[in-house]
C-alpha positions in Angstrom: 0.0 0.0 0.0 1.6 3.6 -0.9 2.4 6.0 2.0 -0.2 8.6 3.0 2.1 11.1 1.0 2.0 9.2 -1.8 -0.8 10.5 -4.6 -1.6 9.1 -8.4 -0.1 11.1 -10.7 -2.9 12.8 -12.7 -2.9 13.5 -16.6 -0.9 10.2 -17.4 -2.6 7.4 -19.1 0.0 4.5 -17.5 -1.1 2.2 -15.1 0.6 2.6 -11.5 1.7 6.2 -11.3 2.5 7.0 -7.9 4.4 10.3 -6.8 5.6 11.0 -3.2 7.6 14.0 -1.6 9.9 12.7 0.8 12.2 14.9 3.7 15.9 14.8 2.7 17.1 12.2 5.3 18.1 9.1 4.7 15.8 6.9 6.6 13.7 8.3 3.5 15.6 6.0 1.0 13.9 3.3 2.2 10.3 5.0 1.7 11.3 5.4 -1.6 11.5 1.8 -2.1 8.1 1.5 -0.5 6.8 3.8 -3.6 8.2 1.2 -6.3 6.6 -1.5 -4.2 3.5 0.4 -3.8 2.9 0.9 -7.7 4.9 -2.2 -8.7 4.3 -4.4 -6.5 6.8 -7.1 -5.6 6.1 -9.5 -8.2 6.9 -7.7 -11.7 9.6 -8.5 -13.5 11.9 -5.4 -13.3 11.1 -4.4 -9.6 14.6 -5.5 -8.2 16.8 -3.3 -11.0 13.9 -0.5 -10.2 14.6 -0.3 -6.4 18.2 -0.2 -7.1 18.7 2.3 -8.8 15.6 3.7 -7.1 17.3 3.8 -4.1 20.6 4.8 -6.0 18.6 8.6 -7.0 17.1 9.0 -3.0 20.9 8.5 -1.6 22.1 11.1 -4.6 19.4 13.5 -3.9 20.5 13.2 -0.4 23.9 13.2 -0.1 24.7 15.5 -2.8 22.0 18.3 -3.5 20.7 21.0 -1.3 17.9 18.1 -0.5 19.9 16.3 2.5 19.9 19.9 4.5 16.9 20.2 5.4 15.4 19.8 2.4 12.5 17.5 0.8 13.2 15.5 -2.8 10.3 13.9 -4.6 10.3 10.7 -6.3 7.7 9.7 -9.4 7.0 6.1 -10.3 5.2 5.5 -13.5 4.7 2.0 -14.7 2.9 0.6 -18.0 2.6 -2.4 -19.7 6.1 -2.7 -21.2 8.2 0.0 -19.2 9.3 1.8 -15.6 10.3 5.1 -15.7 11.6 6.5 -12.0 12.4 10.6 -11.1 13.9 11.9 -8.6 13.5 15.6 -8.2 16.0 17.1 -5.9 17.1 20.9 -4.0 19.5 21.0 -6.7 23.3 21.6 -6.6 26.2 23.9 -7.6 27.1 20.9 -10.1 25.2 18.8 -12.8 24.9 15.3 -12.0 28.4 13.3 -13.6 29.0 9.7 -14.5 32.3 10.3 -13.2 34.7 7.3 -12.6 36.1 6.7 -9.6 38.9 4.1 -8.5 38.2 0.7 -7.4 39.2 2.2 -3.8 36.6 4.6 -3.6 33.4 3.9 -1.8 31.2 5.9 -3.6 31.0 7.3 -6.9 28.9 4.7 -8.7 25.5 5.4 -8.6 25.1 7.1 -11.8 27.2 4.8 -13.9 24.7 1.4 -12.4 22.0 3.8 -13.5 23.4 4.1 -17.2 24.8 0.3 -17.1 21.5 -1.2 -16.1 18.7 1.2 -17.5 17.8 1.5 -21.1 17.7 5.5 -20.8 18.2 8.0 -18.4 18.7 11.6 -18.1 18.8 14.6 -16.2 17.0 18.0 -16.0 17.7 21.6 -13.9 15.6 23.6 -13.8 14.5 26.6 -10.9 17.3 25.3 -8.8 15.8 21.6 -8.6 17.6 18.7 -10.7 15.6 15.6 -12.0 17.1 12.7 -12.8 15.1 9.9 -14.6 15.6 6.3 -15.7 13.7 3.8 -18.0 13.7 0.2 -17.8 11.8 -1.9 -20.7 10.6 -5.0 -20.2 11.4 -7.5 -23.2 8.3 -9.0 -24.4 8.3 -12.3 -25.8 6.1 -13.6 -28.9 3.3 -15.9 -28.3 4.3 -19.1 -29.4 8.5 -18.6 -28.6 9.9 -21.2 -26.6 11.4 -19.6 -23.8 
């Protein structure tokens, strides 16, 4: 079941369109995950890479944007028959998001590369001092009939 915060989105024909604001803390990564459950539900066949990198976005939008300081980041799950497209709307920063690469000694760094290694298109937006970041995952249909 969503959260109390969490509402339908309105104006989009997809099925399973939830949108939540959450505080900028990071017990709130975890409620984020509840959102993908919430219009997923445990069962479909791209909710594990979704809450990944799901929960990738919440820990960016917290750690590095203006949204871990007090601030509030929303995240947007819409869902249709063939495809999962996550945002994350954050405070914003001083710097665009970077698929930077880091060392194999660093401990962070790699949330942005997983989300272009695993996701079939992503992007980012800033606007009014708030960055969104977006992913898309497809799910691969078989043909009736195709052995699988």
């Amino acid at each position: 079941m969503a959260s109390p915060d969490a509402q339908q989105a309105e104006g989009d024909d997809r099925a399973g369109d939830l949108v939540a604001r959450l505080p900028g803390m990071p017990s709130q990564v975890s409620r984020a995950r509840g959102l993908v459950t919430a219009a997923l539900g445990r069962e479909h066949p791209l909710y594990d890479d979704v809450v990944l990198l799901t929960s990738e976005l919440a820990t960016n939008a917290i750690l590095h944007t203006r949204s871990g300081s007090g601030g509030s980041f929303t995240v947007s799950v819409a869902s249709s028959d063939t495809s999962v497209r996550v945002l994350v709307t954050d405070g914003g920063s001083d710097r665009a998001p970077c698929v930077c690469r880091t060392s194999m000694q660093s401990t962070h760094g790699r949330g942005l590369p997983l989300i272009e290694a695993l996701s079939d298109r992503w992007g980012f937006t800033r606007e009014a001092g708030a960055t969104t970041v977006w992913f898309e995952l497809e799910q691969e249909r078989v043909p009736t009939g195709v052995a699988v």
